[in-house]
N, C-alpha and C positions, 0 to 999 in steps of 0.2 A: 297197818300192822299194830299201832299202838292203841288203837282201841280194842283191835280185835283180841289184842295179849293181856288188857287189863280186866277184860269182860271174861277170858278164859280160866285167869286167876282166882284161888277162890280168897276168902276174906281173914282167914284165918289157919295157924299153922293145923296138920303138919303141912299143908300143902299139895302140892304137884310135882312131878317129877317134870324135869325138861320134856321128856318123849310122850307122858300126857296132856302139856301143852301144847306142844305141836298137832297132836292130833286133832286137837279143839278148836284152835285154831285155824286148822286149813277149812271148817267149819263154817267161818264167820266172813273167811275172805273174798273180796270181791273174785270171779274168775277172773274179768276183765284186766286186773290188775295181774292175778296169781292164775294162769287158763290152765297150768298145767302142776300147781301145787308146789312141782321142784325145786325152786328157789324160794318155799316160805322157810324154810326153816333158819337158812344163813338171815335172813329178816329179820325172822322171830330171834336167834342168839343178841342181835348187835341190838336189837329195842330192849331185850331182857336186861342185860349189859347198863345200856341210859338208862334205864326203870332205876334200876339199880343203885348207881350213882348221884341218882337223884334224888335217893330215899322212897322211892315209890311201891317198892317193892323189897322183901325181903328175903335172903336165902338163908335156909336152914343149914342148919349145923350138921348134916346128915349124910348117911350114904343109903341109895344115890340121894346127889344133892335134890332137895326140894325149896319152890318159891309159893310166896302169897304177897299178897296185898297188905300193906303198913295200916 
């Protein structure tokens, strides 16, 4: 999920909305891991979250919220 969410991100603002990364997302994901897509999204929040934290990523100031890549 953490590669798949930094590859989704784009590199500069404004960014993505949560709900167009998810969609990019389920994209990228192994099925073997994600067969039925349902649980990428609680994945994708709680990596968004550590990105986050991490400085890895940044959230806009915005409504709705949007993210990119630092």
């Amino acid at each position: 999920m953490h590669n798949a969410l930094l590859k989704a991100l784009p590199d500069a603002a404004p960014g993505w909305t949560f709900d167009e990364i998810i969609e990019t997302v389920k994209t990228n994901l192994s099925p073997k891991l994600f067969p039925d897509g349902k649980t990428s999204g609680w994945w994708a929040k709680t990596v968004q979250l550590d990105l986050e934290a991490k400085g890895q990523i940044i959230r806009s100031n915005t409504k709705p919220l949007r993210f990119y890549k630092t």
